[in-house]
C-alpha positions as CSV (number, residue, x, y, z in Angstrom):
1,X,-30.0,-7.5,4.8
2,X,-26.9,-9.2,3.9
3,X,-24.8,-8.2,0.7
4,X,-23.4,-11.6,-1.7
5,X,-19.9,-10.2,-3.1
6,X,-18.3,-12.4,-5.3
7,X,-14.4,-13.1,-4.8
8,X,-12.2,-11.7,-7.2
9,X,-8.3,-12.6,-6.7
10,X,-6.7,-13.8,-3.0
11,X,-3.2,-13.6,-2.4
12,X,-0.6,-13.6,0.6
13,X,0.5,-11.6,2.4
14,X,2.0,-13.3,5.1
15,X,2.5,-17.2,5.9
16,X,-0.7,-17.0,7.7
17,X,-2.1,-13.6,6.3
18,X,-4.0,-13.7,2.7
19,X,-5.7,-10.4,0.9
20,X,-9.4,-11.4,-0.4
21,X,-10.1,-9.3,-3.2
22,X,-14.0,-8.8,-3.3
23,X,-16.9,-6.9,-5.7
24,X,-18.5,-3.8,-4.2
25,X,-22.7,-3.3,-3.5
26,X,-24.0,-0.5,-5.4
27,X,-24.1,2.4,-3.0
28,X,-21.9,0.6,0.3
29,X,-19.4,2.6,2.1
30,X,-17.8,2.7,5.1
31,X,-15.3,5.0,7.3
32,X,-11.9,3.7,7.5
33,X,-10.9,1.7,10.4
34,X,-14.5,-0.2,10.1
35,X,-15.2,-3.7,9.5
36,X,-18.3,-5.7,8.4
37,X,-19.7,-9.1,9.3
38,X,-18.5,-11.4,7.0
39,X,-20.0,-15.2,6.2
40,X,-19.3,-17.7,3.6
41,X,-21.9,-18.6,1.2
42,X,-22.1,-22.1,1.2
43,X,-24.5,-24.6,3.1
44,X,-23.5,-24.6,6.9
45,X,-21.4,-21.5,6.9
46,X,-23.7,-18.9,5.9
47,X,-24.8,-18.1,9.8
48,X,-21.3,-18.5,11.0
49,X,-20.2,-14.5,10.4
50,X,-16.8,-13.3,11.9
51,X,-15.9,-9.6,11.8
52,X,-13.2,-8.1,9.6
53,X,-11.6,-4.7,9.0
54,X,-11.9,-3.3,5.5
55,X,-8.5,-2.9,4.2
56,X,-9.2,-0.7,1.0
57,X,-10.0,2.5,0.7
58,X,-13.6,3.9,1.0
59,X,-13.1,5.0,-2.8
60,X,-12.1,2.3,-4.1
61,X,-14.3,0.4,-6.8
62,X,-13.9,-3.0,-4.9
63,X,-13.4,-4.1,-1.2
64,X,-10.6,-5.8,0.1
65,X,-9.9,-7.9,3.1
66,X,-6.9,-8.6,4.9
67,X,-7.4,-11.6,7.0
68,X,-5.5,-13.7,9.2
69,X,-6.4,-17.4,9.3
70,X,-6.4,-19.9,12.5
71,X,-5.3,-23.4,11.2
72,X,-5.7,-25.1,14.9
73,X,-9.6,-25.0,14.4
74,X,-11.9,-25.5,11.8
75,X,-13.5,-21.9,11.8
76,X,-14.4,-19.3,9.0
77,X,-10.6,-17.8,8.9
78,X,-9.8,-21.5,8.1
79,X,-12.7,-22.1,5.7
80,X,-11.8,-18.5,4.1
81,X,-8.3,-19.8,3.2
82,X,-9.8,-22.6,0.8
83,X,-11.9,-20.3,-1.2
84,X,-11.2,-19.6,-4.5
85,X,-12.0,-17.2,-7.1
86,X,-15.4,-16.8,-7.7
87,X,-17.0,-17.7,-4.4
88,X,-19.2,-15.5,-3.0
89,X,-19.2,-14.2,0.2
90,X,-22.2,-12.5,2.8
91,X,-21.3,-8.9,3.9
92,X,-23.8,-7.2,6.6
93,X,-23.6,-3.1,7.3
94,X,-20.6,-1.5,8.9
95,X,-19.6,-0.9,12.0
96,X,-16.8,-0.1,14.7
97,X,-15.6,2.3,17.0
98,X,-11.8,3.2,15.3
99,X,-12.6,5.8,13.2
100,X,-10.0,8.5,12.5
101,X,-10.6,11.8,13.6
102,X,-7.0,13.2,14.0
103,X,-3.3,12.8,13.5
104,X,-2.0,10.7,16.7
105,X,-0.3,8.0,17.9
106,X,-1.2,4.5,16.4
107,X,-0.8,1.5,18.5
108,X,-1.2,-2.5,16.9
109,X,-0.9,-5.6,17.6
110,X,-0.3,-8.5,15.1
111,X,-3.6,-8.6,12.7
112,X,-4.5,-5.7,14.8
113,X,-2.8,-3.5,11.9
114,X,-5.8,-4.0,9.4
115,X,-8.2,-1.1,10.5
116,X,-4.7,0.9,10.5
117,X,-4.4,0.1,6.8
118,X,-7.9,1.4,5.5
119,X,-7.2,4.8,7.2
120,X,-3.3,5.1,5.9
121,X,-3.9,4.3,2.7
122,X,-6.7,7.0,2.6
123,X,-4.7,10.0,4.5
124,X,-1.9,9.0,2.2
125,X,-4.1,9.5,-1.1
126,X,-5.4,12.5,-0.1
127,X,-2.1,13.8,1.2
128,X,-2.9,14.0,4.9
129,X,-0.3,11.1,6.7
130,X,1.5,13.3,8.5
131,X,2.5,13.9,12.0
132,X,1.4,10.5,13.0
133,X,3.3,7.8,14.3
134,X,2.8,4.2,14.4
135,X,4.3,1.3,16.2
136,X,3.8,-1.9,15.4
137,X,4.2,-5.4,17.4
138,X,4.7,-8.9,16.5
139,X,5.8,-11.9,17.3
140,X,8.0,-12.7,14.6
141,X,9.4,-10.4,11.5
142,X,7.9,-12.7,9.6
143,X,4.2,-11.8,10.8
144,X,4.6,-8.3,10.1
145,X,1.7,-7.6,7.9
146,X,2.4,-5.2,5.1
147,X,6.1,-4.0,6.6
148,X,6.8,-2.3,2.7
149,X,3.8,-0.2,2.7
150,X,4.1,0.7,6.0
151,X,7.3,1.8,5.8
152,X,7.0,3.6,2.6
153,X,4.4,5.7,4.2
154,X,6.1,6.9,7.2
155,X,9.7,7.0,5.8
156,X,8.0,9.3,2.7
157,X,6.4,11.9,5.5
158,X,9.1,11.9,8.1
159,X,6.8,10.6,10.7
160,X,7.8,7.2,13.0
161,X,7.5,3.9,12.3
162,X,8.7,1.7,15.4
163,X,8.6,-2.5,14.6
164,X,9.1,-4.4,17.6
165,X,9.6,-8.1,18.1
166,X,8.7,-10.3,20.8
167,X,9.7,-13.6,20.2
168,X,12.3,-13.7,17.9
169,X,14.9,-10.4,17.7
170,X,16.4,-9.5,14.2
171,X,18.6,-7.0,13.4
172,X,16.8,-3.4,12.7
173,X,14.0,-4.5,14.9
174,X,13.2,-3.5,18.7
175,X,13.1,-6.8,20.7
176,X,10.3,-7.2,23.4
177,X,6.9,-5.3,23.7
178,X,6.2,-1.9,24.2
179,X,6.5,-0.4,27.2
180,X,6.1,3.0,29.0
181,X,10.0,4.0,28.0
182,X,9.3,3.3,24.5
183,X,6.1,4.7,24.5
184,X,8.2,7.8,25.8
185,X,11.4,7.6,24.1
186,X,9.8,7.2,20.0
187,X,7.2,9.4,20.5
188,X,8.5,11.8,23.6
189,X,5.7,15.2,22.6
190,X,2.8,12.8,21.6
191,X,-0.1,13.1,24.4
192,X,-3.2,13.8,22.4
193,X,-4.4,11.3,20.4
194,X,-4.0,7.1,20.2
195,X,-5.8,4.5,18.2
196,X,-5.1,1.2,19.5
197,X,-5.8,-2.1,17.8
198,X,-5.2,-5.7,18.6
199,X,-5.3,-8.8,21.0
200,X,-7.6,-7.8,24.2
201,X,-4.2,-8.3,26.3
202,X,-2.6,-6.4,23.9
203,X,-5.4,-2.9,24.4
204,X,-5.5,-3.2,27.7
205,X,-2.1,-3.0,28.3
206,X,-1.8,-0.4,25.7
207,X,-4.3,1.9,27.6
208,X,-2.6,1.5,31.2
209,X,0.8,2.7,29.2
210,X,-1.2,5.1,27.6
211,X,-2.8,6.8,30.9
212,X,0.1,6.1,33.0
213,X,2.4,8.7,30.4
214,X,-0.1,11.5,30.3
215,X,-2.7,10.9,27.9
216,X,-6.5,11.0,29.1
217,X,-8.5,8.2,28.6
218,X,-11.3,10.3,26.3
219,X,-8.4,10.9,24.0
220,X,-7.7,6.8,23.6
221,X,-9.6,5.1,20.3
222,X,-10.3,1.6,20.5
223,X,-12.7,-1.5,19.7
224,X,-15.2,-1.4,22.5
């Protein structure tokens, strides 16, 4: 049975990036890292659902969304763009496989950051962010989604916060994508635990680094 939830502010994030602000269903939760289906309510988009991450925090008294939209096509992350304040939007049950279960290493990929930011916004409530260590890729320093937060978080706990750039260098940035020698080099004692999230290319590369430097594949948490 689908949930309607009513939009209540948007707002960007990035040039392509906005933060949907939505109303809560009595009684729905989810685990951080999750996502939902999501639909538009409106005539001809209502079976169209796309999945997206929950950004906020299981606690909190509304949901939010941060989505990445596609402008070369007319799908739902274009539609989603246009909406305004007031639309309502059709939410089925969670689901997902990231789910976090211990301090690690946390891998993502462009929009690939959004289950990330459910589960570090809750371990940083609740006081537990620490001796994790993210890095984060993108194409450009401007598509890094959040960089602030981010880097509040880790700088504030001591733990590592790696950006890297692959298209266009900038100055306090790693250029190029991650490879086994950064993999070993930012996080050299780190072999237990890795969430990964992002483009299929992106994970599957990601877990062949990941194995090839000593971590076993039961320990690796992705998006089946």
């Amino acid at each position: 049975m689908a949930h309607k939830v009513t939009i209540l502010s948007t707002g960007y994030v990035t040039h392509d990036v906005k933060r949907y602000i939505v109303s809560k269903p009595e009684n729905y939760t989810f685990q951080p890292g999750q996502a939902t289906e999501v639909a538009i309510d409106k005539p001809g988009l209502r079976d169209d659902k796309r999945p997206f991450t929950f950004t906020s925090r299981p606690d909190d008294k509304i949901l939010e969304f941060t989505i990445k939209s596609y402008h070369d096509h007319n799908g739902v992350t274009h539609a989603l763009w246009d909406t305004k304040v007031g639309d309502t939007l059709l939410l089925d049950k969670p689901f997902g496989a990231i789910k976090y279960s211990k301090p690690g290493l946390f891998l993502a990929g462009g929009a690939g950051i959004t289950p990330f930011l459910s589960i570090f916004r809750t371990l940083w409530s609740q006081g537990e962010l620490r001796n994790s260590c993210l890095l984060y890729s993108n194409k450009t320093k401007a598509d890094i989604i959040c960089e602030h937060e981010l880097t509040h978080y880790f700088s504030q706990e001591s733990n590592g916060l790696l950006l890297t750039l692959t298209r266009k260098s900038a100055m306090g940035y790693v250029s190029g994508r991650i490879t086994a020698n950064v993999l070993k080099e930012f996080c050299p004692t780190q072999r237990d635990t890795a969430y990964i999230c992002g483009p299929k290319e992106f994970v599957k590369n990601m877990r062949e680094i990941l194995e090839s430097i000593g971590f076993e594949p039961h320990t690796l948490i992705w998006e089946k």
